[in-house]
C-alpha positions in Angstrom: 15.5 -18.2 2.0 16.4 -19.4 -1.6 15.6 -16.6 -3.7 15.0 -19.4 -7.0 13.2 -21.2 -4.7 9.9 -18.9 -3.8 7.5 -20.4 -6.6 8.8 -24.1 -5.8 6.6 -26.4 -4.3 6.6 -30.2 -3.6 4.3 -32.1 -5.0 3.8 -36.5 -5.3 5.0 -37.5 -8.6 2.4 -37.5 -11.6 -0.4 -39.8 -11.0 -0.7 -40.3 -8.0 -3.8 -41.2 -5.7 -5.8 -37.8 -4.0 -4.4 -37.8 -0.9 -0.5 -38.8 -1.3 2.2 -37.2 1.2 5.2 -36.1 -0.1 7.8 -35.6 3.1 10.8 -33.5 2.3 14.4 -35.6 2.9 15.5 -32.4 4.7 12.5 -31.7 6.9 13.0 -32.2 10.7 11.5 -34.6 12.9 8.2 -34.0 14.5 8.3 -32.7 18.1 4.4 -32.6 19.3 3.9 -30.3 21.9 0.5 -30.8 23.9 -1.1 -27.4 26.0 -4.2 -28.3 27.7 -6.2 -25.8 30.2 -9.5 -23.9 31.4 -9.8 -21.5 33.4 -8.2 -23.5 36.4 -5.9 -25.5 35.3 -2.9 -25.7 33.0 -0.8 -28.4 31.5 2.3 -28.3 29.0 4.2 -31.3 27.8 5.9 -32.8 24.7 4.0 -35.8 24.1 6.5 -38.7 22.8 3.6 -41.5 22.8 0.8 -40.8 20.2 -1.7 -43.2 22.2 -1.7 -40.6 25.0 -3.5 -38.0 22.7 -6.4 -40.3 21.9 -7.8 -40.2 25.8 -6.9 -36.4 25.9 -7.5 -34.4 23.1 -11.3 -35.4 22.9 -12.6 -34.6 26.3 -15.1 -31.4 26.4 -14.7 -28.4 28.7 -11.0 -28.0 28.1 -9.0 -26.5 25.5 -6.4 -29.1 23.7 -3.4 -27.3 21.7 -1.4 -29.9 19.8 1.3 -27.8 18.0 3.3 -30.4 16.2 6.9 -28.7 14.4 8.2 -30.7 12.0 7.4 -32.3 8.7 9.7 -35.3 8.7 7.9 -38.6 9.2 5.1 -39.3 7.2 4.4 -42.5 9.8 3.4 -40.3 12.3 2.1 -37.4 10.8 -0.6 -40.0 9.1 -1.1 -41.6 12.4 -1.7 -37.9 14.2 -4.3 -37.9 10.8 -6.4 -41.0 12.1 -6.4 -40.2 15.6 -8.0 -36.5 15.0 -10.2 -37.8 11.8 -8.2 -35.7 9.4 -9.2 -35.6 5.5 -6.3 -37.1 3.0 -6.4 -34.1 1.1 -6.1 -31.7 4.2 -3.4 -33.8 5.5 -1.8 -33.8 1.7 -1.5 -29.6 1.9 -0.2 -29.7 5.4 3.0 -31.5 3.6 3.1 -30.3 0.3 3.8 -27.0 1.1 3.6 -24.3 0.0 0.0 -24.3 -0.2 -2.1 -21.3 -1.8 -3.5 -20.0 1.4 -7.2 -21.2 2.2 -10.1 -22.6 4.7 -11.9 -25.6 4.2 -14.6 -27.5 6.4 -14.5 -30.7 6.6 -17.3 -33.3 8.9 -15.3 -32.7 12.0 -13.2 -29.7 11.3 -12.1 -26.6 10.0 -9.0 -26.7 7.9 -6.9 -23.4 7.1 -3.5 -22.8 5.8 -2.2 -19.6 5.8 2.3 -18.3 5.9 4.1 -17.8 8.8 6.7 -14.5 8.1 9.7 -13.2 10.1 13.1 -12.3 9.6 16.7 -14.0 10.6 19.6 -12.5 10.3 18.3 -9.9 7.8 16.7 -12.6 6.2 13.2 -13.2 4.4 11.9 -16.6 6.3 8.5 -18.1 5.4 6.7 -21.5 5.8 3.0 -22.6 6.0 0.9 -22.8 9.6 -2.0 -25.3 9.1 -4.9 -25.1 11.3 -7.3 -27.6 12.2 -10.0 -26.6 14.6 -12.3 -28.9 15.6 -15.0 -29.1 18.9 -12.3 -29.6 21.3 -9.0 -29.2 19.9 -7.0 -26.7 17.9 -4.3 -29.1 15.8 -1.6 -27.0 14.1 1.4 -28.1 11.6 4.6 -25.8 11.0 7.8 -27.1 8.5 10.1 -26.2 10.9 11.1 -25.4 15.0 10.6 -22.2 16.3 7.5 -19.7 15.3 6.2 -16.2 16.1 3.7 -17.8 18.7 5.6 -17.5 21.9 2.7 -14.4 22.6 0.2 -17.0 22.8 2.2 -19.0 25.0 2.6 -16.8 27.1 -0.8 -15.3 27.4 -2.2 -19.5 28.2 0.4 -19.2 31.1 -0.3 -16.5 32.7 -3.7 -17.5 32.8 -5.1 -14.4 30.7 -8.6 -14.2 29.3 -7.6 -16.7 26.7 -7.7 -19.1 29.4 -11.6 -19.2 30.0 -12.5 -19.2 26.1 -12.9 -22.0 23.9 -10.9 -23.2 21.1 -12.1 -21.5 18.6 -10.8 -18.2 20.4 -7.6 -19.9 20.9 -7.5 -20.4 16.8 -8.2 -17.1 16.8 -5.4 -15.8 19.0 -2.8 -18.1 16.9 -3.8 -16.5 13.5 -4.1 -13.0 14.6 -0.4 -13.3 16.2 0.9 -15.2 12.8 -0.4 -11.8 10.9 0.7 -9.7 13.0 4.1 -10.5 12.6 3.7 -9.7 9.1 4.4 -5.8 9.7 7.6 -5.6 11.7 8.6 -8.0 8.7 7.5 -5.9 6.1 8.4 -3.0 7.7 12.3 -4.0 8.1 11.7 -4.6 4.2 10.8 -1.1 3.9 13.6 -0.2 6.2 16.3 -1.6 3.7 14.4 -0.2 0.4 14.7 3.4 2.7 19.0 2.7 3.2 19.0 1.5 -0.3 17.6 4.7 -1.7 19.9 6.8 0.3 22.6 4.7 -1.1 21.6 5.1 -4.5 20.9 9.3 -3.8 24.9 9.1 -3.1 26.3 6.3 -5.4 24.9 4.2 -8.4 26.7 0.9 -8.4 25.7 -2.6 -10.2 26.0 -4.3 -6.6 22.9 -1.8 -5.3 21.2 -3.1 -8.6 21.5 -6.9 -7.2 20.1 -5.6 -4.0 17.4 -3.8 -5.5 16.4 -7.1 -7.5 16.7 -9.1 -4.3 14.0 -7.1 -2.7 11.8 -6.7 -5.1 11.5 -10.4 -6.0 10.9 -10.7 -1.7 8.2 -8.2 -2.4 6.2 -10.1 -5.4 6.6 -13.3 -3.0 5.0 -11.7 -0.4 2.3 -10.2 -2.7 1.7 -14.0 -3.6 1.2 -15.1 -0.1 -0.7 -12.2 1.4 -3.9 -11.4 -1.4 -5.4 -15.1 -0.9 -4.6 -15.0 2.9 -6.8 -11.7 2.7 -9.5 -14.2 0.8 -9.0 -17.0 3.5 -9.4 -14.9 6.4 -12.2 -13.2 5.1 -14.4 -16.0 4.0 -13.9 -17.0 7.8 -15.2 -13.5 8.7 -18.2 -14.0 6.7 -19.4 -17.4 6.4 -21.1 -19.0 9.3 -19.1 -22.3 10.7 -19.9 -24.5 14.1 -16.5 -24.3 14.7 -16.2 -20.4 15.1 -19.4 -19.0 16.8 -20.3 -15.4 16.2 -18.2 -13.0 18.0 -15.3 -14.9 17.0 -16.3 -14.1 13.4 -16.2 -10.6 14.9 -12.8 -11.4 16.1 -11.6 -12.7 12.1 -12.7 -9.0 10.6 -9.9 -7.4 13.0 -7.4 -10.1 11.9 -8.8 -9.3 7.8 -8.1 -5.6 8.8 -4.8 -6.2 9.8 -4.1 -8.2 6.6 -5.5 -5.0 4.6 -3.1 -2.9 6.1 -0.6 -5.4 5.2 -0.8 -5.4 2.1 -1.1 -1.8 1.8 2.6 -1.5 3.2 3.3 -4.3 0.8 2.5 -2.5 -1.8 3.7 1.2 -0.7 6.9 -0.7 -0.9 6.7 -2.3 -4.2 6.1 1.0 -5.8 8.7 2.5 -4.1 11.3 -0.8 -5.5 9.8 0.1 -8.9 10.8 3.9 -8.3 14.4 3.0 -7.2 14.7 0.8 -10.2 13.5 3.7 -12.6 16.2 5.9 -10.5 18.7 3.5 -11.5 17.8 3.2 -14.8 18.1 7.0 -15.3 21.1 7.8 -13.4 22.7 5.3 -15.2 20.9 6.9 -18.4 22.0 10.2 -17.4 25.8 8.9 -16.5 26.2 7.3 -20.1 24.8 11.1 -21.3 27.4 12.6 -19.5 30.4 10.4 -21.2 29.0 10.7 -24.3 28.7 14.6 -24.0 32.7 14.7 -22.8 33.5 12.4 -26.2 31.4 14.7 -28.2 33.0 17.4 -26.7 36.5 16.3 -27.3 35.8 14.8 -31.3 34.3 18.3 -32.0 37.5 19.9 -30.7 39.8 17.3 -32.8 38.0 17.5 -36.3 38.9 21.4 -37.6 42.9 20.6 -36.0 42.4 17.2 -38.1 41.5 19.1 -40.7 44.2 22.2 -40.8 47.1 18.9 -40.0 45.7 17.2 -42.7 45.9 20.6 -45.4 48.9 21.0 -44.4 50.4 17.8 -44.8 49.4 17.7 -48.1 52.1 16.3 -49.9 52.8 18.7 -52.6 55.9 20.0 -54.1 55.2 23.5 -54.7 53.4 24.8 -51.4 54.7 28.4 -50.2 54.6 27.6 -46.8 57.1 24.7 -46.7 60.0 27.1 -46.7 58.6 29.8 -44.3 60.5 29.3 -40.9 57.7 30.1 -39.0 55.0 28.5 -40.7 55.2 25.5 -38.2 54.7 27.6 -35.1 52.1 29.8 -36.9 49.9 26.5 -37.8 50.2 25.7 -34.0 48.9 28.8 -33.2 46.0 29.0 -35.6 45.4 24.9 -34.3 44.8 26.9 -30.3 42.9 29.3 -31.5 40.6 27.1 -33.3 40.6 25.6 -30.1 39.8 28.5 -27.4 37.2 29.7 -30.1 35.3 26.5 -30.1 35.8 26.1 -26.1 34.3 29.2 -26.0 31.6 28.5 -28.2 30.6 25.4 -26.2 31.1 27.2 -23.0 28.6 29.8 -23.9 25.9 27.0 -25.4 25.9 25.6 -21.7 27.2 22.1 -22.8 29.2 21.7 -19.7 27.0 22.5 -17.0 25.4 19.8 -15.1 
């Protein structure tokens, strides 16, 4: 994930009409993938001719997943809008990502957008899941291949209880999984704040400080995404809609539950970024206290031998102790003593304990 890139967000140039697609250059092709069943039967495909989906997706007592992956053709992405009746503005957030997450109902659906976390390679990997549920279908649109959603999958497959529900149960079984996956995510983001404080307990260095910025600006991202998915799913919780009967309403409180909890870790480890920052900060502090105490130290020690060299170097002819022999060695021994007694003094004031 490009860390300058969280609050980025495409959007058609200025002025132009409700409803415009903007496709990024760098978004793959869309792969449609079609999972249709009931209680009895089962069918998975990749469908490659649009056509196809118009004398499938329609017919009642079956349950019609189209998950299509893949952003990059706005040809067919509007033609997989006419075919299920999709609004222009619903299909304009499905491309201009990233969306503020949110529900909407439309005549013949229910649109919600809502980010899709998990982690590769140790990193931070997000991108907007829209969901359109409508009488018999459940449409959804993701940036990229691959998801969190192999669970479902599975579940359809093996011909689980999932299988003799409608689609509004199957909706439900997608989001719930998408949040989810939001704790092992956050909780390997913990993980690292929990190594990096150990780090920091041992060793302060600036390269734990880049770290430490890293995460936190992963954390405020997050914090962005997850307080108006809270909203989302909670309006669908509340508010009564064709398209989710009743106990699935039941179902959606879990699924806000699960975001509350969410965003509690979320913010257990924000504070605990801000408290490595302030340990930082003061170790650092305390480090710069330190030198300066040492340079204190050593210019207290310097000024009276300063002084005495600089008495006697006076350059004046009639000074008695120029023609003593052992003046010199006698000034060198006065100069120690000056500094035992002062290394004494400072030793007893506590000034170089820790």
């Amino acid at each position: 994930m490009n860390q300058k890139g969280l609050f980025k967000k495409r959007k058609p140039p200025l002025g132009s009409v409700p409803g415009s697609l903007n496709i990024d250059e760098k978004a793959p092709f869309p792969e449609i993938r079609l999972i249709e069943f009931d209680g009895d039967y089962l069918r998975e495909e990749i469908i490659e001719n649009l056509d196809e989906l118009k004398s499938i997706v329609f017919e009642r007592g079956k349950v019609h997943w189209v998950d299509v992956q893949g952003l990059g053709d706005e040809t067919l992405i509007r033609k997989l809008g006419d075919i299920f009746s999709l609004h222009p503005l619903a299909l304009e957030d499905v491309t201009n990502v990233p969306q503020i997450p949110k529900v909407d109902e439309y005549e013949n659906c229910v649109f919600l957008c809502l980010p899709m976390l998990r982690m590769d390679d140790s990193s931070l990997v997000t991108e907007q899941v829209s969901v359109f549920v409508g009488e018999t279908f459940v449409l959804t649109f993701q940036e990229r291949y691959g998801d969190v959603l192999d669970p479902v999958r599975k579940r359809i497959r093996r011909n689980a209880q999932i299988r003799n529900l409608s689609n509004d149960y199957t909706a439900y079984a997608i989001v719930d999984t998408i949040v989810d996956n939001y704790f092992p995510v956050l909780q390997e983001l913990g993980n690292e704040l929990e190594n990096l404080e150990d780090e920091l307990m041992e060793k302060v260095a600036r390269e734990k400080l880049k770290e430490l910025y890293v995460l936190k600006h992963r954390l405020a991202h997050l914090k962005r995404l997850l307080w108006p998915t809270r909203d989302a799913i909670g309006r669908i919780s509340r508010d009564e809609s064709k398209y989710f009967g009743d106990q699935i309403s039941l179902y959606f409180r879990d699924v806000y539950d699960h975001v509350m909890q969410s965003i509690d870790m979320l913010d257990l480890s924000r504070d605990l970024a801000s408290e490595l920052m302030n340990l930082y900060l003061s170790s650092t502090s305390n480090r710069m206290n330190e030198i300066m105490k040492v340079l204190t130290v050593i210019s207290t020690i310097f000024i009276p031998l300063s002084f005495i060299a600089g008495l006697y170097g006076m350059n004046f002819h009639y000074m008695p102790e120029l023609s003593v022999k052992w003046a010199y060695p006698a000034v060198l021994i006065a100069m120690a003593i000056v500094v035992l007694i002062m290394l004494f003094f400072i030793h007893k004031r506590g000034w170089f304990r820790k």
